[in-house]
C-alpha positions as CSV (number, residue, x, y, z in Angstrom):
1,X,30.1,-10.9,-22.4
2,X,33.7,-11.7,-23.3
3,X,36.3,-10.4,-20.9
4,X,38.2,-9.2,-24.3
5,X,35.4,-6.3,-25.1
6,X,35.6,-4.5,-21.2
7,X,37.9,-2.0,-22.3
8,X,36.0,-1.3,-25.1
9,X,33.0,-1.3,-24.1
10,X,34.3,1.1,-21.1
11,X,36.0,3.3,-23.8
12,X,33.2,3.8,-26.2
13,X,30.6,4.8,-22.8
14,X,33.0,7.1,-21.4
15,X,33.9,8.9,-24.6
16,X,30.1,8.9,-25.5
17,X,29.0,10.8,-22.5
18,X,32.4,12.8,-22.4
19,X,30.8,14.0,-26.0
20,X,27.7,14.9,-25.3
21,X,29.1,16.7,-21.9
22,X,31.4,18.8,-23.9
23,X,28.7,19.3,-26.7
24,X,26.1,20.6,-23.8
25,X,29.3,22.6,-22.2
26,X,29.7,24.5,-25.8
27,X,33.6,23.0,-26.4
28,X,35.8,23.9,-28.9
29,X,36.0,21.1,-31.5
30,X,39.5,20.9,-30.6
31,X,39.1,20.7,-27.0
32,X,36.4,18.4,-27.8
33,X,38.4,15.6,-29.6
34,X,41.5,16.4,-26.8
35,X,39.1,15.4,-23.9
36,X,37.1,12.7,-25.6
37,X,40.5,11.4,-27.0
38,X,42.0,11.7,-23.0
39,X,38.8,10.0,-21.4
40,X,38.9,6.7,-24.3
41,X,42.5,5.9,-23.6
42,X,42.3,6.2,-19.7
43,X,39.3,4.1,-19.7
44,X,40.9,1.7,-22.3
45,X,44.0,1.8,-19.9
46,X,41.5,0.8,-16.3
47,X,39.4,-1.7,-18.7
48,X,42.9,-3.2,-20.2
49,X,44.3,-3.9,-16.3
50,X,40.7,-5.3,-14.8
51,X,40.5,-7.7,-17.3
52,X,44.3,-8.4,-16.5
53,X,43.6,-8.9,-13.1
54,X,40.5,-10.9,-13.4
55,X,42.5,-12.9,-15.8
56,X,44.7,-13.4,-12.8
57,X,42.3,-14.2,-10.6
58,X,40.6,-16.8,-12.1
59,X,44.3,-18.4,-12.9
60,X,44.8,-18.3,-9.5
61,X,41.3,-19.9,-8.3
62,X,42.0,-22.8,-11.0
63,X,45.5,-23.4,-9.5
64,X,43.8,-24.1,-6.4
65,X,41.0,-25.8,-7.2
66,X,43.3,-28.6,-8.9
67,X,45.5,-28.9,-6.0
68,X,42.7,-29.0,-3.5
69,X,41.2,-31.8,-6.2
70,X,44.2,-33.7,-5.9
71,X,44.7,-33.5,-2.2
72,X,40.8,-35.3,-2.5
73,X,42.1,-37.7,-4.7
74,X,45.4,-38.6,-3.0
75,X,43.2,-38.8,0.6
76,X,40.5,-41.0,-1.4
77,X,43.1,-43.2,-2.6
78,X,45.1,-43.4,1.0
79,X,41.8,-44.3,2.4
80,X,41.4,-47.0,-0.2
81,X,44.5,-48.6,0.7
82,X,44.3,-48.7,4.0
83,X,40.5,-50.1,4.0
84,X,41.9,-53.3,1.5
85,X,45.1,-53.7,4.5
86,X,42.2,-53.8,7.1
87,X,40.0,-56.0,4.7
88,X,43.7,-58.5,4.1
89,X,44.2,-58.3,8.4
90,X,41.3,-59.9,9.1
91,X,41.3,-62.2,6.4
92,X,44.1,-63.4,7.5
93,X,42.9,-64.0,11.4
């Protein structure tokens, strides 16, 4: 699943069961709608800032994973050089 349809998907559970809680609890249809209506935008509000932070997260995993790649690549070449300067010394003896 997308990381786009969390809050959604968190809103439309949560203000389904806060529905049928309120049904079963005999609710005014006004205090119905106010605390389904409360319930979808706090859960749309958590969803919204998990997927920010996973978001995040994952930037900040891909940041390192390309430094550490290049730190590999930089060693790799370093070690290349220095095997062809051992491979020229004793060419040269």
């Amino acid at each position: 699943m997308e990381r786009r349809f969390i809050p959604l998907v968190l809103m439309l559970i949560g203000g389904g069961i806060t529905c049928i809680f309120t049904l079963l609890q005999n609710y005014s249809l006004t205090e119905n709608l106010i605390s389904i209506l409360v319930v979808m935008l706090v859960l749309f509000l958590l969803g919204s800032l998990l997927v920010y932070f996973l978001d995040y997260f994952e930037r900040t995993n891909q940041k390192r994973e390309e430094a550490q790649r290049m730190a590999e690549e930089e060693e790799k070449r370093l070690l290349e050089e220095q095997e062809k300067e051992t491979v020229a010394l004793k060419e040269q003896e």
